[in-house]
Backbone as numpy.savetxt, mean C-alpha at the origin, in Angstrom:
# Nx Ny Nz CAx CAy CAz Cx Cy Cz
8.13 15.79 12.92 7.97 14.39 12.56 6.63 14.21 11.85
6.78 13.26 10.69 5.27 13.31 9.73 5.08 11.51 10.75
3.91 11.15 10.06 3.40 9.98 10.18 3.54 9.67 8.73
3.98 8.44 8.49 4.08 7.61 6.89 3.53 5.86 7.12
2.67 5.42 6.08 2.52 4.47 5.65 3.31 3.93 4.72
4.13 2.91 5.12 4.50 2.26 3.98 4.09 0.58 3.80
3.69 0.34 2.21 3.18 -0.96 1.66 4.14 -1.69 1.04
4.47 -2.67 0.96 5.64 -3.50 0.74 4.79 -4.31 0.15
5.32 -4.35 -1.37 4.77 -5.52 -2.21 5.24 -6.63 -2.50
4.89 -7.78 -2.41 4.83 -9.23 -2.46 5.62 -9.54 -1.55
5.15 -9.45 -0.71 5.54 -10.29 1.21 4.53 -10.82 1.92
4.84 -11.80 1.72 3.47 -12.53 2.97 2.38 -12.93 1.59
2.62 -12.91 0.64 1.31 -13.61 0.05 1.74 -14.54 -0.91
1.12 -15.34 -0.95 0.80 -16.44 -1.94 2.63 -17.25 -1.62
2.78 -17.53 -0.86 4.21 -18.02 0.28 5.35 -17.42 -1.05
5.04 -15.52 -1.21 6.59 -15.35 -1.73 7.26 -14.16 -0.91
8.00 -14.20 -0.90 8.69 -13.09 0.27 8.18 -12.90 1.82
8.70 -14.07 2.15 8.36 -14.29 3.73 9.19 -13.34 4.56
8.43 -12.70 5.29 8.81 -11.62 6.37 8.41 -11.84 7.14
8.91 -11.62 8.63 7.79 -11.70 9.85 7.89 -10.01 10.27
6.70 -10.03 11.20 6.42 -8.30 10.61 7.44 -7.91 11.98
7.70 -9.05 13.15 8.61 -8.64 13.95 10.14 -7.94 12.92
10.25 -8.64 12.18 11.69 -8.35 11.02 11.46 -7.18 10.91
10.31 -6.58 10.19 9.83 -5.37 9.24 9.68 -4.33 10.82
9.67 -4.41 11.68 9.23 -3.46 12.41 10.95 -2.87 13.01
11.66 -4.32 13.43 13.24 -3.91 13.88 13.52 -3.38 12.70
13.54 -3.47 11.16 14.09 -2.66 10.29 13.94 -1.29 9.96
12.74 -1.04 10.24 12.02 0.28 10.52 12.83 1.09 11.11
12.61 0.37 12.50 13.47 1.23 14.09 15.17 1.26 13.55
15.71 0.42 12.71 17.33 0.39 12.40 17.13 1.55 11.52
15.92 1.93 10.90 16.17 3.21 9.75 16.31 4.29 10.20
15.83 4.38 11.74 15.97 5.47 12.67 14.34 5.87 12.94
13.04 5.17 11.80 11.82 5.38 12.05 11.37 5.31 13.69
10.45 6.42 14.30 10.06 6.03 15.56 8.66 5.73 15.28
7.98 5.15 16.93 6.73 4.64 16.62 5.88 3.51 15.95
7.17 2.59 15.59 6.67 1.79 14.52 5.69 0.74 14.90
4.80 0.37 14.23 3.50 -0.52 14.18 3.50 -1.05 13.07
2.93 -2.67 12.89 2.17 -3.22 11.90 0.90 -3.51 11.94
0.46 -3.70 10.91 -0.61 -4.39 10.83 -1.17 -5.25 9.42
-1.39 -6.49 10.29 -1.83 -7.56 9.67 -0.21 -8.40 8.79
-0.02 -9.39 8.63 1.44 -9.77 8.10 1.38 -10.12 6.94
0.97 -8.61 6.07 1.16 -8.89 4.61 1.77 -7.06 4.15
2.81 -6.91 5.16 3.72 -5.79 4.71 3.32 -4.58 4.88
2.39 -4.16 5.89 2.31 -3.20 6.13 2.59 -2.35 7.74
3.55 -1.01 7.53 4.06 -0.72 8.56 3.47 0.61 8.70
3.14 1.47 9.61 3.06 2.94 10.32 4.32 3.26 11.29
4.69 3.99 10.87 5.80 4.80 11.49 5.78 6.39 11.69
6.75 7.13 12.61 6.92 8.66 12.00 8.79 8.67 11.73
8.41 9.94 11.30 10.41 9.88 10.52 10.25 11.40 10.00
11.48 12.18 10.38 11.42 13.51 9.93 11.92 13.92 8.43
11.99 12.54 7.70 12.51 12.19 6.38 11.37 12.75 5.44
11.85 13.03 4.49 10.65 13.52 3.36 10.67 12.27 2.55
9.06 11.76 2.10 8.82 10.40 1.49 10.07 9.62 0.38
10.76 10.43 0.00 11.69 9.64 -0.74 12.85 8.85 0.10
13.11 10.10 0.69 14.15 9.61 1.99 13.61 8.62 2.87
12.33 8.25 3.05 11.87 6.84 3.64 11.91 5.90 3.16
11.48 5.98 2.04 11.24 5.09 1.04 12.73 4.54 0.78
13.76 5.06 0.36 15.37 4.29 0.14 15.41 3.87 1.31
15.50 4.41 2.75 16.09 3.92 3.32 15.60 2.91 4.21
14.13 2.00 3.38 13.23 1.43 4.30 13.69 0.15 3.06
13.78 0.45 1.49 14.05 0.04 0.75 15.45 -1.04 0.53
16.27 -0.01 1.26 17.61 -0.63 1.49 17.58 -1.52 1.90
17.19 -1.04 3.57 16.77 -2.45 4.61 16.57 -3.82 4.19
15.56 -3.39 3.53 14.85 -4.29 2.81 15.54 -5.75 1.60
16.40 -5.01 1.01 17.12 -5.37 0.16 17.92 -6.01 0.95
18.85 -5.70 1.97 19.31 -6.26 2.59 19.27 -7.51 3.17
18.58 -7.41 4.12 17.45 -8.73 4.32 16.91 -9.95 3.63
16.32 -9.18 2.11 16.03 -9.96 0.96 16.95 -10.47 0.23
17.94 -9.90 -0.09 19.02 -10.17 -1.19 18.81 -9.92 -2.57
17.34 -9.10 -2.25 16.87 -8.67 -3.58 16.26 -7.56 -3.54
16.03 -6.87 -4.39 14.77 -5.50 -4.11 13.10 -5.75 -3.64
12.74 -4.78 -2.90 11.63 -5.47 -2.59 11.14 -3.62 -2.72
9.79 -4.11 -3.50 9.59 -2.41 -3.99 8.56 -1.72 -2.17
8.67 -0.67 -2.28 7.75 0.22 -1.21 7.01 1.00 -1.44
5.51 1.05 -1.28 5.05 2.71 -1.75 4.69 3.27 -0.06
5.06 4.10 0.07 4.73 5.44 0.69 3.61 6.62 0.89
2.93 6.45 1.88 1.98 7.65 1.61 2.24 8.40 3.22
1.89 9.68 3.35 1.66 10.33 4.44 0.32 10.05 4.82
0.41 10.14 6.27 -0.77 10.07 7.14 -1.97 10.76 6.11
-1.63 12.08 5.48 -2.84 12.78 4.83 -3.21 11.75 3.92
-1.84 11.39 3.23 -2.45 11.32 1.95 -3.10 9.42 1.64
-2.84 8.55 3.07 -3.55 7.63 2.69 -4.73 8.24 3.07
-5.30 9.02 4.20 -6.92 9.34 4.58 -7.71 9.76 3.01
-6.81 10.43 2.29 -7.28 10.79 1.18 -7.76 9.62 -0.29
-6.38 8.52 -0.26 -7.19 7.38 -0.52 -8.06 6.61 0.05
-7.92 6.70 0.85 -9.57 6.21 1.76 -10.93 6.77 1.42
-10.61 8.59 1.29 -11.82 9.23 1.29 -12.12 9.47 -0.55
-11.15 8.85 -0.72 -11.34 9.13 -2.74 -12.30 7.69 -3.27
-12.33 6.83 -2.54 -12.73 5.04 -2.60 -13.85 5.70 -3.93
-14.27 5.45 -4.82 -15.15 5.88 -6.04 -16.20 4.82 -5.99
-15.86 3.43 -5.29 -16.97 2.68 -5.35 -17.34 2.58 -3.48
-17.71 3.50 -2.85 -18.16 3.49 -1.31 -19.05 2.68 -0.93
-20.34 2.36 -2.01 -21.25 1.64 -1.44 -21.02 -0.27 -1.83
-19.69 0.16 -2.49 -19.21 -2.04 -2.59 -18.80 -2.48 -1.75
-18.84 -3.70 -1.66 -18.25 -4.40 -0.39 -16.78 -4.12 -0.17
-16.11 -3.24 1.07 -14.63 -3.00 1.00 -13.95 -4.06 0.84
-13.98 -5.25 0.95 -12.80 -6.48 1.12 -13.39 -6.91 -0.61
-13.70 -6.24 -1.24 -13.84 -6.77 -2.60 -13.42 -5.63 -3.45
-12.84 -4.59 -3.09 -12.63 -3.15 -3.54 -11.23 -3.31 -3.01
-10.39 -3.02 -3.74 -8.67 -2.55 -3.99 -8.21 -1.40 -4.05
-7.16 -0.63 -3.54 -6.50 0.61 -3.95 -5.30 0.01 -4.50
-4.80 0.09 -6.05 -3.50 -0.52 -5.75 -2.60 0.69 -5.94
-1.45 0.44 -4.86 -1.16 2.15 -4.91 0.34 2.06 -5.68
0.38 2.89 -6.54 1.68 3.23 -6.81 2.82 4.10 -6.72
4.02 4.43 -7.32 5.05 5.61 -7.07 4.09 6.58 -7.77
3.68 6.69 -8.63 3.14 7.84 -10.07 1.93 7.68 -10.31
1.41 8.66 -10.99 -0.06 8.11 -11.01 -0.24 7.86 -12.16
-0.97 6.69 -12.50 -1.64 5.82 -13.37 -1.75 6.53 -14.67
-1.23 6.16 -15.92 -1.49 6.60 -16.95 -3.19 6.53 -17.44
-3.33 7.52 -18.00 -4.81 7.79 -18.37 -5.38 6.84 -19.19
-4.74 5.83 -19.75 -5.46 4.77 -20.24 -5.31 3.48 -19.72
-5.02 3.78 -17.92 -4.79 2.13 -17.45 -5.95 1.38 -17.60
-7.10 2.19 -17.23 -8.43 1.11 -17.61 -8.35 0.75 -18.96
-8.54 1.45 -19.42 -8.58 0.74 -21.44 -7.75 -0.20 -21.61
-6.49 -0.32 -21.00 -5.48 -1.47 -21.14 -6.10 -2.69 -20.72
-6.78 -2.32 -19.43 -7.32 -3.88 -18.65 -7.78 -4.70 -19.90
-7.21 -5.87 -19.40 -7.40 -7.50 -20.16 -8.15 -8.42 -19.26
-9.03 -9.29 -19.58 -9.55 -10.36 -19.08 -10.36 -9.74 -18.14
-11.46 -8.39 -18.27 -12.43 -7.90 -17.69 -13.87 -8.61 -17.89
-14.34 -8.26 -16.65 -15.70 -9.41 -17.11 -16.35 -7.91 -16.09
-16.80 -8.32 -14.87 -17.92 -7.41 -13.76 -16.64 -6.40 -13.32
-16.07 -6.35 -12.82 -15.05 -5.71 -12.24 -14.94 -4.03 -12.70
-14.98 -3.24 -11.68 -14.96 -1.65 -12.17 -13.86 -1.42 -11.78
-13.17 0.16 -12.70 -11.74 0.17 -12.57 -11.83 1.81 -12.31
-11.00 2.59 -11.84 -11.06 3.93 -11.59 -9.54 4.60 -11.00
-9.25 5.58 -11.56 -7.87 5.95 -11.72 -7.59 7.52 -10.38
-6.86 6.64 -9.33 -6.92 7.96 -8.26 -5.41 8.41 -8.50
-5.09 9.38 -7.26 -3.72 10.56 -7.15 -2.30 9.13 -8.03
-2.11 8.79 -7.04 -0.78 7.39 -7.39 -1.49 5.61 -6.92
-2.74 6.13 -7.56 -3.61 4.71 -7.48 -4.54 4.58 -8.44
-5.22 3.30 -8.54 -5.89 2.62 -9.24 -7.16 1.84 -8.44
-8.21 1.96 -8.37 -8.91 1.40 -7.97 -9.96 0.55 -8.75
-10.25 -0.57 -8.10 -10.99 -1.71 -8.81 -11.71 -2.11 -7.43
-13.47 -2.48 -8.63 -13.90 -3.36 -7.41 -14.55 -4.84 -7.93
-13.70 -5.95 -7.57 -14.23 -6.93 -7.56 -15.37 -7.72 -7.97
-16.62 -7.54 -8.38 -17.88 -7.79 -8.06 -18.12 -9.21 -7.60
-16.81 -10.11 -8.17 -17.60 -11.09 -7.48 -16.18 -12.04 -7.02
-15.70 -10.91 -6.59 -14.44 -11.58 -5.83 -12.96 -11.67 -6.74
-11.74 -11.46 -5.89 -10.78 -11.61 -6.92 -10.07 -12.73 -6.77
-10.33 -13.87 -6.21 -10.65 -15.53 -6.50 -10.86 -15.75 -7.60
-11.69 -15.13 -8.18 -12.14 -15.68 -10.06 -12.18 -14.76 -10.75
-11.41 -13.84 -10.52 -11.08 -12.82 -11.71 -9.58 -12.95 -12.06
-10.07 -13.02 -13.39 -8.66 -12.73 -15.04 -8.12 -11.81 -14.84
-8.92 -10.42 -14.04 -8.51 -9.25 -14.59 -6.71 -8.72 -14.36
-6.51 -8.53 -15.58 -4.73 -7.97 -15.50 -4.75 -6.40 -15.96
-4.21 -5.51 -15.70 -3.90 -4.22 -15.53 -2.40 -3.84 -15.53
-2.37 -3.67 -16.54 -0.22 -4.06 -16.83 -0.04 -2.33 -16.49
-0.58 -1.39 -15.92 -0.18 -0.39 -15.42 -0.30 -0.58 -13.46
-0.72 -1.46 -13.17 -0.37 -1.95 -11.87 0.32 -3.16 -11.39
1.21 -3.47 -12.45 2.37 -4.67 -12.38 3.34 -4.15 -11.33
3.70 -2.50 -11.17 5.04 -2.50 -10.27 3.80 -2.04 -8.61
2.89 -1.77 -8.63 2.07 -1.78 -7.43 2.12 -2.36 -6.63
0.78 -2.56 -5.59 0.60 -3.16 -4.50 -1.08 -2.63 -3.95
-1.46 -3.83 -3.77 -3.00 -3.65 -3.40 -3.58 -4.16 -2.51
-4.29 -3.22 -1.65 -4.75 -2.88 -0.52 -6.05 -3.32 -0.34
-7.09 -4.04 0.26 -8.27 -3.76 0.44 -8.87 -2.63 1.37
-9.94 -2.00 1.15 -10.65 -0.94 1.53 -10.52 -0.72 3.25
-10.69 -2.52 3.26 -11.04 -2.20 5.20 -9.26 -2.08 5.30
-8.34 -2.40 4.64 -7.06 -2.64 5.31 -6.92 -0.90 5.25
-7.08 -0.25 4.02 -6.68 1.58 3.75 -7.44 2.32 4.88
-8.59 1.50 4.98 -9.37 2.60 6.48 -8.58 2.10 7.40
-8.14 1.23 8.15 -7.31 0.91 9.95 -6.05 1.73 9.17
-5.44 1.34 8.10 -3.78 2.10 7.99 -3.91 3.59 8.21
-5.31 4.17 7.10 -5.51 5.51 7.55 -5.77 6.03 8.81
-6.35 4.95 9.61 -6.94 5.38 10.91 -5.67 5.53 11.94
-4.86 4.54 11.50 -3.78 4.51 12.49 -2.58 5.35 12.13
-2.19 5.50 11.12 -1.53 6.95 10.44 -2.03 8.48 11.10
-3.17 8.26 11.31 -3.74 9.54 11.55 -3.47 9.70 13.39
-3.80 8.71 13.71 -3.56 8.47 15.70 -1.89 8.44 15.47
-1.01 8.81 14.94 0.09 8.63 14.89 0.22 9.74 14.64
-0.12 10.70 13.60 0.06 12.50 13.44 0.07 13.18 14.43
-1.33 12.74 15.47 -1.53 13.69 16.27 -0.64 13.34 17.33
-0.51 12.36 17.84 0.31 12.11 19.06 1.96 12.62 18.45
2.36 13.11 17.44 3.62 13.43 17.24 3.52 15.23 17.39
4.92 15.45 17.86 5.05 16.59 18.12 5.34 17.71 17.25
């Protein structure tokens, strides 16, 4: 059994795709996921599953769809590989709740920064199947658009350290 993070984009924010994470956690356990946990009610779950990431991903996806009546996208990381976006963060010494991972299926074409539109302070940096940006002065008043993180989902720093932290207390306790 691995430990997997999965991020569910546009649920719980800005009142579109209302979930309660009680929903998201019974759907989990209906996928056959054990262990399941949330945290915080903006779509994020820890689970383990002897499924290899694609095979989570449809069948967390499905659920999902189900429920929704529409697609609702998922990204996926293993216990390793969020610690690794955690430990990749390029801006460490910014404020984390002003610093983003937005994570995707693929990784970021080599000119997603150059694309960015409506940049002012904001730094941008291209990880494994992420994108990172940091804020400088909040993303309340930033323009900034990044049309290579339209099918994403973004994380703040302190949320990728507890998911990593708890992904990882989830590896070891599995057998």
């Amino acid at each position: 059994m691995s430990a997997f993070v999965a991020l569910l984009r546009a649920v719980n924010v800005g009142g579109t795709g209302k979930l309660p994470m009680g929903e998201l956690k019974a759907m989990c356990e209906a996928a056959g996921f054990t262990n399941v946990r949330t945290f915080i009610a903006s779509g994020n779950v820890v689970f383990a599953s002897g499924g290899a990431e694609a095979q989570v991903k449809a069948a967390l996806e499905a659920k999902l769809a189900d429920y929704a009546g529409k697609p609702v996208a998922v990204m996926v990381r293993t216990a390793a590989e969020m610690a690794a976006v955690r430990d990749a963060n390029p801006f460490p010494k910014a404020a984390p709740n002003r610093t983003v991972a937005i994570f995707l299926d693929a990784p970021p074409p080599a000119d997603a920064a150059a694309k960015a539109a409506g940049r002012r302070d904001e730094l941008i940096a291209l990880g494994a199947r992420e994108i990172y940006v940091h804020y400088g002065d909040g993303m309340g008043q930033s323009k900034l658009r990044i049309p290579a993180a339209a099918p994403g989902t973004a994380r703040n720093m302190n949320t990728v350290a507890r998911l990593a932290e708890m992904a990882a207390e989830l590896q070891e306790s599995e057998p």
